[in-house]
FIKOLZA-1660 file (N, C-alpha, C; in steps of 0.1 Angstrom, whole numbers, plus 5000, padded with zeros to 4 digits):
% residues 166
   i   px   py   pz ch aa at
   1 2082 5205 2768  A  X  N
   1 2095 5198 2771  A  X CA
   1 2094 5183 2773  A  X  C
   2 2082 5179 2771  A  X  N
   2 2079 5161 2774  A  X CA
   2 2078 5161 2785  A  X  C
   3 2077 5166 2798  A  X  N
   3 2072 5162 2805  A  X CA
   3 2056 5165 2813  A  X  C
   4 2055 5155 2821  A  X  N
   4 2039 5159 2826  A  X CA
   4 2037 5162 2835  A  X  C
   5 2032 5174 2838  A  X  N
   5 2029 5178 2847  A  X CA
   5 2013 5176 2857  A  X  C
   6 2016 5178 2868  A  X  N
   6 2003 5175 2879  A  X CA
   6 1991 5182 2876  A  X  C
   7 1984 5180 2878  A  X  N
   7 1967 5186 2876  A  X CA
   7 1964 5188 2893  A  X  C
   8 1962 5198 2894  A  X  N
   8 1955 5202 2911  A  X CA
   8 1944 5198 2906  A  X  C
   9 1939 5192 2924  A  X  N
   9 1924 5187 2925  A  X CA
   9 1911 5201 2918  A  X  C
  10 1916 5215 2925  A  X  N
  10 1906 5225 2916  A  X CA
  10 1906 5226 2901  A  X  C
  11 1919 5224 2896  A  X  N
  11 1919 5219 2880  A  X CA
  11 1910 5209 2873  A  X  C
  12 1910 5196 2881  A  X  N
  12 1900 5187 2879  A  X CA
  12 1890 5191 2881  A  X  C
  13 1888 5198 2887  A  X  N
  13 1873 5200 2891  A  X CA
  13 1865 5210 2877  A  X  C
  14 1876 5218 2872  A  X  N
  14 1870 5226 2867  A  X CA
  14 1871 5217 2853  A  X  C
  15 1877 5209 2852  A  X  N
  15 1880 5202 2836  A  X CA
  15 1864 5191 2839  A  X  C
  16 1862 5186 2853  A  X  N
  16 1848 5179 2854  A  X CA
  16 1833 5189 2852  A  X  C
  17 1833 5198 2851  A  X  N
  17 1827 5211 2849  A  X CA
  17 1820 5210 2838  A  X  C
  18 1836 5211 2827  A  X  N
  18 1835 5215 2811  A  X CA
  18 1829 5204 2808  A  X  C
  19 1830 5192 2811  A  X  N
  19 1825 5180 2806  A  X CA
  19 1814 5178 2808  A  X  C
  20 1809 5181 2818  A  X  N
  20 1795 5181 2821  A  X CA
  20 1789 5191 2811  A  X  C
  21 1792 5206 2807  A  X  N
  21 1788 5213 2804  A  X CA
  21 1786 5210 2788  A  X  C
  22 1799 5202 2782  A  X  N
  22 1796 5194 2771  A  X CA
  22 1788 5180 2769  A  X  C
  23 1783 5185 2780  A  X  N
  23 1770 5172 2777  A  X CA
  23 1779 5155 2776  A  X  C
  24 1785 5151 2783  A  X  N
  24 1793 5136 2787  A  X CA
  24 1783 5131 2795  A  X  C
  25 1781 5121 2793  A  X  N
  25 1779 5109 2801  A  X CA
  25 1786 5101 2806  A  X  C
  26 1799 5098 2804  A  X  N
  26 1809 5090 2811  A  X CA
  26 1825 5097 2811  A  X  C
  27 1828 5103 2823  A  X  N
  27 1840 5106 2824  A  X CA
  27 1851 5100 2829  A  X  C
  28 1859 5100 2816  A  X  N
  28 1872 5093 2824  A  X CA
  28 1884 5098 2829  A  X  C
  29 1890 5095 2841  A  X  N
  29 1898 5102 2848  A  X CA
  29 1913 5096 2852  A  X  C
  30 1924 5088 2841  A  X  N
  30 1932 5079 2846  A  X CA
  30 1947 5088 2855  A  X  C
  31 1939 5092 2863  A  X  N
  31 1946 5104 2868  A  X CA
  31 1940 5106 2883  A  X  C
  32 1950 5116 2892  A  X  N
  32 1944 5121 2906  A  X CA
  32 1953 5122 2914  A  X  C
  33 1954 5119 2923  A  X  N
  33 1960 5126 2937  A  X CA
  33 1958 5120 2951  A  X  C
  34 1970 5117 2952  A  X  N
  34 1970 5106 2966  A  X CA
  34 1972 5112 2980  A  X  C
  35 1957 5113 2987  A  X  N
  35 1953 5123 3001  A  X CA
  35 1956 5116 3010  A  X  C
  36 1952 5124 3019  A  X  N
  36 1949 5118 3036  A  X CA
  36 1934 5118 3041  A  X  C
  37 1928 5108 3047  A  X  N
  37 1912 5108 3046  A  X CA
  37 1908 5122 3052  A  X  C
  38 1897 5126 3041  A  X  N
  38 1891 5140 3042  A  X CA
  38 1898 5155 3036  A  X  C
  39 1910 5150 3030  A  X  N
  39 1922 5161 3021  A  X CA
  39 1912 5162 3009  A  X  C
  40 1900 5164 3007  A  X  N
  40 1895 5167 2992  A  X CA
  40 1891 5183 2992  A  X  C
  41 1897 5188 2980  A  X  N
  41 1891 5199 2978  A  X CA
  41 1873 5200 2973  A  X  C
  42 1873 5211 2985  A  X  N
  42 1857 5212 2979  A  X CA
  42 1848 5215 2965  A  X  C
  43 1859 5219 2962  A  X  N
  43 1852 5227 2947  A  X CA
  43 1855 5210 2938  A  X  C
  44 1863 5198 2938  A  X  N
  44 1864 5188 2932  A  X CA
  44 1852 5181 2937  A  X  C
  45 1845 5181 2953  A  X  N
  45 1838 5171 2956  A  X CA
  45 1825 5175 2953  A  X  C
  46 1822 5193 2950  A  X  N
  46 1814 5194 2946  A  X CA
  46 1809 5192 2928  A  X  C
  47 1819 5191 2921  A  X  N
  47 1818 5190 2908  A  X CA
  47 1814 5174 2909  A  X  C
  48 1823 5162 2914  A  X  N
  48 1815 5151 2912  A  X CA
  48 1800 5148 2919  A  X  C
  49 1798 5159 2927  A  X  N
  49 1789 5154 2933  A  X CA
  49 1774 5160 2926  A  X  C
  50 1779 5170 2916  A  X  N
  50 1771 5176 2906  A  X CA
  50 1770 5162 2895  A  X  C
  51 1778 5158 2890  A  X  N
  51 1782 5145 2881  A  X CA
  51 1770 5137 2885  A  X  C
  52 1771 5132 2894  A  X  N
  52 1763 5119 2901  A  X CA
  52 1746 5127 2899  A  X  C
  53 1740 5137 2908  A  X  N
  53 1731 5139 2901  A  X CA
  53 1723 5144 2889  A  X  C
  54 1733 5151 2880  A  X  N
  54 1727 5147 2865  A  X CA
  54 1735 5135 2857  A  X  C
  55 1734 5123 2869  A  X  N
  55 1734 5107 2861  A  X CA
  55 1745 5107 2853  A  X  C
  56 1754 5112 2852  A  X  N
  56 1769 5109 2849  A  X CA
  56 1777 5104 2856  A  X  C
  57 1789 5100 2852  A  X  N
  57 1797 5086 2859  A  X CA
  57 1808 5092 2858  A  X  C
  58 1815 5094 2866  A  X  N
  58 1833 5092 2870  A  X CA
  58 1837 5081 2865  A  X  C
  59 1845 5072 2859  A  X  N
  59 1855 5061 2859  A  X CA
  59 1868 5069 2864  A  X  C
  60 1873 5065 2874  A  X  N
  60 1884 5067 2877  A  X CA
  60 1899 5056 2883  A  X  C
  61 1909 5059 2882  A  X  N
  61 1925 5054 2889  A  X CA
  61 1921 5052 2900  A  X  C
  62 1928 5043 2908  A  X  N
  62 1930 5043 2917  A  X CA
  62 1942 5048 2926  A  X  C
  63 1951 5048 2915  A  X  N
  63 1965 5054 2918  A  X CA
  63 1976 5040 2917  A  X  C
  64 1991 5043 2920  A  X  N
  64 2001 5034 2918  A  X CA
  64 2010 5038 2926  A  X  C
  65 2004 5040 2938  A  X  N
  65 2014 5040 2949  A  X CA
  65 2019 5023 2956  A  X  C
  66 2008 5018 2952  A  X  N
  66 2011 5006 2961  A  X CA
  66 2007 5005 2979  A  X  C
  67 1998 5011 2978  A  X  N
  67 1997 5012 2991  A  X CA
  67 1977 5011 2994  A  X  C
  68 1978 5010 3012  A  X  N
  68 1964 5011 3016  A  X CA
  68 1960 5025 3014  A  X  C
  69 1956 5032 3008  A  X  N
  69 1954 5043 3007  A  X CA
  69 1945 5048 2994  A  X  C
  70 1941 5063 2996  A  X  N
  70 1933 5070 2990  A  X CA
  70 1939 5075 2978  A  X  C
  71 1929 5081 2967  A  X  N
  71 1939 5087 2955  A  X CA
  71 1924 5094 2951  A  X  C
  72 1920 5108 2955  A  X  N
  72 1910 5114 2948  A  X CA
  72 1911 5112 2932  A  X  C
  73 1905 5114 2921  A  X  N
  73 1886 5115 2925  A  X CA
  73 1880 5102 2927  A  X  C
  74 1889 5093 2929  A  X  N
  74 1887 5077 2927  A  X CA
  74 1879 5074 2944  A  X  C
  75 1885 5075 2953  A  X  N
  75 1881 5077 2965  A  X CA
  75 1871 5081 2970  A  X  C
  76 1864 5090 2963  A  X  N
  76 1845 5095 2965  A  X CA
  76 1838 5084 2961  A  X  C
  77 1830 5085 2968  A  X  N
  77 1820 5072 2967  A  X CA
  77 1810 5071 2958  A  X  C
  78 1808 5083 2947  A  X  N
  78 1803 5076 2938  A  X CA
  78 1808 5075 2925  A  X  C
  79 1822 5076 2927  A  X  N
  79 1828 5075 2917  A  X CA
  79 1830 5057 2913  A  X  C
  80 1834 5057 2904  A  X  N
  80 1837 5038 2898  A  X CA
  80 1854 5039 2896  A  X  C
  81 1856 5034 2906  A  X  N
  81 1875 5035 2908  A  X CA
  81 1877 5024 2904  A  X  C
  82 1887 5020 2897  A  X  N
  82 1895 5010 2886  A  X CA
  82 1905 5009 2890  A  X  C
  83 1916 4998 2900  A  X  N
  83 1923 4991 2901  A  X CA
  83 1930 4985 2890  A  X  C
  84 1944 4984 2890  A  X  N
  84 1953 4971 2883  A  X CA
  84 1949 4957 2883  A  X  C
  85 1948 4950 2876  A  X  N
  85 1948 4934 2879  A  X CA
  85 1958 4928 2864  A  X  C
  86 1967 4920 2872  A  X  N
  86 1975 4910 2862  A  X CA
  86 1965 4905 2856  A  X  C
  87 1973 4896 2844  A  X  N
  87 1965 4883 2834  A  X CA
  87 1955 4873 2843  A  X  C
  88 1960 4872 2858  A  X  N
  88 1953 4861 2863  A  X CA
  88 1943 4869 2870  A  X  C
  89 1940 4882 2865  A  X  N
  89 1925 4889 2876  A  X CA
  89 1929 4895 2888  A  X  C
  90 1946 4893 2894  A  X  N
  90 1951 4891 2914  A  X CA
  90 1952 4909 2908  A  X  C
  91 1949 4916 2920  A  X  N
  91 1955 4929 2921  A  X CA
  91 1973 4929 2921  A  X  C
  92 1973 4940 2914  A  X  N
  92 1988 4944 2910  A  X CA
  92 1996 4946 2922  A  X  C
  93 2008 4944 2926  A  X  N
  93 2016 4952 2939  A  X CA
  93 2016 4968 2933  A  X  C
  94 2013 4974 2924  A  X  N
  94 2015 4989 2923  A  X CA
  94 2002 4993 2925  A  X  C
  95 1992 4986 2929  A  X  N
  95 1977 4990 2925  A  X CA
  95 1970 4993 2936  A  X  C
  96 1969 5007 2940  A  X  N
  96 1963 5010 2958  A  X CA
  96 1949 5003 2959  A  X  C
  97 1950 5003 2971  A  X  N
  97 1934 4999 2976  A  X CA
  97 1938 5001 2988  A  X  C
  98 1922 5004 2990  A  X  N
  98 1916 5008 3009  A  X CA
  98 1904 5002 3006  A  X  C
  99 1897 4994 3020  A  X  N
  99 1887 4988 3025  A  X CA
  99 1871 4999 3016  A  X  C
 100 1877 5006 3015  A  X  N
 100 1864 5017 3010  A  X CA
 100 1865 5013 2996  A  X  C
 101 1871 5011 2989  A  X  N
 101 1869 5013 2975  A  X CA
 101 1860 4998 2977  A  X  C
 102 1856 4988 2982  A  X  N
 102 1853 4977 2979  A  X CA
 102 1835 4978 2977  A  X  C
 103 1828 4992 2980  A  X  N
 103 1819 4993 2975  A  X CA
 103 1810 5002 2963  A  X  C
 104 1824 5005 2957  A  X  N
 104 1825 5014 2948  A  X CA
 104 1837 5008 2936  A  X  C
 105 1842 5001 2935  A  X  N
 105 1859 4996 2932  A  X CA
 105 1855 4983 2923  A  X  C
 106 1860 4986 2912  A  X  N
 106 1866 4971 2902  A  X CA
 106 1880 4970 2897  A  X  C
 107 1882 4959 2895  A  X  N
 107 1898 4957 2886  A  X CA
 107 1896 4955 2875  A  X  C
 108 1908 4960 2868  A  X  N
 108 1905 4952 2850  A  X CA
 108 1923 4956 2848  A  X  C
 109 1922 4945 2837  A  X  N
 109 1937 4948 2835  A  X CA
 109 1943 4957 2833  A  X  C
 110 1955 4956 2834  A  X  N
 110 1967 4965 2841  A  X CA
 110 1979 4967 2839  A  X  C
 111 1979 4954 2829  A  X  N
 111 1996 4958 2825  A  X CA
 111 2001 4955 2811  A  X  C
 112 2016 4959 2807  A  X  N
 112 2011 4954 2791  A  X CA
 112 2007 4963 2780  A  X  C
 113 2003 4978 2782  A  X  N
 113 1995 4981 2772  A  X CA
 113 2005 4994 2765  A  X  C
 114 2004 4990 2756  A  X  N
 114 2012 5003 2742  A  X CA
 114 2005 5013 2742  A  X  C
 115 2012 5024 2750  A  X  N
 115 2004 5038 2750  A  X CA
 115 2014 5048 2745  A  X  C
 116 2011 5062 2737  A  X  N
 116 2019 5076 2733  A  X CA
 116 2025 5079 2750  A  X  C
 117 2038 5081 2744  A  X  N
 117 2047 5090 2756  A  X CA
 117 2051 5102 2750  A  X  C
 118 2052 5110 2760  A  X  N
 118 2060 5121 2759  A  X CA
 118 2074 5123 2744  A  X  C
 119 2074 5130 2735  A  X  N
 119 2086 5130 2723  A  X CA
 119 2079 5122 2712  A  X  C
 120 2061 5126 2713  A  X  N
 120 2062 5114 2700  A  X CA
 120 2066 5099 2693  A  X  C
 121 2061 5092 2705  A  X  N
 121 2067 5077 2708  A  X CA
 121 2053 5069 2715  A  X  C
 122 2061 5059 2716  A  X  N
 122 2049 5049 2719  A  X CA
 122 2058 5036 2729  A  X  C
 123 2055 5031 2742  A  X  N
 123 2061 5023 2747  A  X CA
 123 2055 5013 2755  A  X  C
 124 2055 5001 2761  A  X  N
 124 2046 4996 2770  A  X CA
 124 2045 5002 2782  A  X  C
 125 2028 5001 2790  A  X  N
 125 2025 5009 2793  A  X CA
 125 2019 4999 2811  A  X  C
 126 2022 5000 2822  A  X  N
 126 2014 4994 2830  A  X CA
 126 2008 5000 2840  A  X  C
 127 1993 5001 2844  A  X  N
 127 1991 5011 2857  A  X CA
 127 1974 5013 2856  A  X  C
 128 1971 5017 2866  A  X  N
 128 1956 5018 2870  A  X CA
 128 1953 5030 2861  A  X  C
 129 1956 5036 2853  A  X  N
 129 1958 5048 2843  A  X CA
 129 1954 5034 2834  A  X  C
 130 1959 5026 2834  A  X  N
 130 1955 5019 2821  A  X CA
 130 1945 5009 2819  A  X  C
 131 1943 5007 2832  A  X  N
 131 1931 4998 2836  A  X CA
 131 1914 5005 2834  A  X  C
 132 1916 5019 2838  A  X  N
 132 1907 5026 2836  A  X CA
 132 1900 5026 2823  A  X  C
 133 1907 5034 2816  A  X  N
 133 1892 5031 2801  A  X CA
 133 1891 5021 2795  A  X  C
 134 1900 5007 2800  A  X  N
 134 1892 4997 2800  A  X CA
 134 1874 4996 2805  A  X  C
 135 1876 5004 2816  A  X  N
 135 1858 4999 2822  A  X CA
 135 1853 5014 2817  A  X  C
 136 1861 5022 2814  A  X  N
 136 1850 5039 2807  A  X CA
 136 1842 5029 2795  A  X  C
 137 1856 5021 2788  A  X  N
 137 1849 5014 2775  A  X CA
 137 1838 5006 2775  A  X  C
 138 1838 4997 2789  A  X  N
 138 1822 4987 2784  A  X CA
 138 1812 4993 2793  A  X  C
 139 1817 5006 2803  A  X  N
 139 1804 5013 2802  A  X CA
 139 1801 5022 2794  A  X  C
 140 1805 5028 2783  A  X  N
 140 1801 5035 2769  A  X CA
 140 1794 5018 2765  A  X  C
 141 1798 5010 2761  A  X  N
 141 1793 4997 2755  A  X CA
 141 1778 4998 2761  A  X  C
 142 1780 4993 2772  A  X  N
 142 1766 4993 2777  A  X CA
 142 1756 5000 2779  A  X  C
 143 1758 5016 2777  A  X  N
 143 1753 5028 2776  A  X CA
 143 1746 5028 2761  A  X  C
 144 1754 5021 2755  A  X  N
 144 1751 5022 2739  A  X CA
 144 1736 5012 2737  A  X  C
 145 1740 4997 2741  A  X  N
 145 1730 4986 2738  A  X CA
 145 1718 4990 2747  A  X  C
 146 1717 4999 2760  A  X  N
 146 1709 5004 2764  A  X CA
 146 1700 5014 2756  A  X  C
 147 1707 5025 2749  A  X  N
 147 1701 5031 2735  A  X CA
 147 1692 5023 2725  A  X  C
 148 1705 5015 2720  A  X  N
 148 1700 5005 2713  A  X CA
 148 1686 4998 2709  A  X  C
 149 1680 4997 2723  A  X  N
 149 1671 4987 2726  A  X CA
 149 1660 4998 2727  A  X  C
 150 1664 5012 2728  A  X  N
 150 1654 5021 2731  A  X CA
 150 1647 5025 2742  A  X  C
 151 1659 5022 2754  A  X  N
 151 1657 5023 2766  A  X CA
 151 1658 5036 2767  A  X  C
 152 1658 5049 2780  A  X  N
 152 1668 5055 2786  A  X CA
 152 1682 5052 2787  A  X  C
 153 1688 5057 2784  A  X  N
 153 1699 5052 2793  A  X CA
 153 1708 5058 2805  A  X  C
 154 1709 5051 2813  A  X  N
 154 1714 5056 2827  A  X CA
 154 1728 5056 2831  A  X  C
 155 1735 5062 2830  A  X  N
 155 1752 5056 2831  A  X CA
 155 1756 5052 2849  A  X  C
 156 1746 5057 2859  A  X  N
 156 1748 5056 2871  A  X CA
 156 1741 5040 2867  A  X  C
 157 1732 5033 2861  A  X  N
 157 1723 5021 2863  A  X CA
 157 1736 5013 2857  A  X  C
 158 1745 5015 2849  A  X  N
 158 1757 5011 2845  A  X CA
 158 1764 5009 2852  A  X  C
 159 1771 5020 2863  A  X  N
 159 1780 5017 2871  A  X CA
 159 1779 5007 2880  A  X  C
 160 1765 5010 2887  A  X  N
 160 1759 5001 2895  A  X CA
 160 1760 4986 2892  A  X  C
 161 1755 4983 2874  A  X  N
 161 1759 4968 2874  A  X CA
 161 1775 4965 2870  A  X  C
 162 1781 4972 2866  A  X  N
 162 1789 4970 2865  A  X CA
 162 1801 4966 2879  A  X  C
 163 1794 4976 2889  A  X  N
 163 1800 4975 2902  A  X CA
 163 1797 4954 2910  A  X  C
 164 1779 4959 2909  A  X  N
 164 1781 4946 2917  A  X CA
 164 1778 4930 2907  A  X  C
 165 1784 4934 2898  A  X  N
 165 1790 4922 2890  A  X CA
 165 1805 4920 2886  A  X  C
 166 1811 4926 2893  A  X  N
 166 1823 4922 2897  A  X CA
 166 1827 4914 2905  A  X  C
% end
């Protein structure tokens, strides 16, 4: 009927599962759920927390409530949670943040972007949903030139620079 419906946190969990089980290295998530500190379902914290040790990466939303606050899977700490940021880099007024994401958390743009809607259409599109595979995309990028060169490649060694070179 065109519209979208919510994904439960155990939904996620089990769609972070399949991914894993399809062999991903970088999962993107411009999606989630805005908690109360410690509202995470176990079976989601345990799927990312499977992620993180076979060296896979969450990219995740941060959400678009506009507020100090949480938005699972973005909110676990080792996930790579992606913020809004205007043309000028400033965080969005729709773009949550809490003091936590600041060591786990980047921005990238956020507004602006022509994405498919619901009825087979296409409209401009703004939100931490859209900010996200901006940074799935230059950590695939940098996953690749790490190939490339004939390294390993590590997508947690990714996040990491990508994190504190922000």
């Amino acid at each position: 009927d065109g519209e979208l419906r919510p994904c439960s946190q155990e939904d996620l969990a089990r769609a972070i599962s399949l991914a894993l089980q399809a062999g991903a290295h970088l999962i993107n998530i411009s999606g989630g759920e805005l908690i109360r500190p410690g509202d995470v379902d176990r079976f989601l914290e345990q799927s990312v927390r499977t992620s993180d040790q076979q060296d896979v990466v969450i990219v995740a939303a941060t959400g678009n409530e506009g507020c100090e606050c949480l938005h699972v899977p973005a909110s676990l700490p080792t996930v790579l949670a992606v913020g809004a940021a205007d043309a000028n880099g400033m965080p969005m007024m729709f773009s949550n943040w809490d003091e936590s994401l600041a060591s786990h958390g980047v921005l990238a743009p956020g507004e602006g972007f022509i994405g498919a809607v619901p009825g087979d259409g296409v409209a401009p599109k703004s939100g931490t949903s859209c900010a996200c595979p901006i940074v799935t995309g230059a950590a695939a990028v940098l996953l690749s030139l790490q190939r490339s060169r004939g390294t390993k490649s590590s997508p947690r060694a990714v996040r990491d620079a990508i994190i504190h070179s922000a």
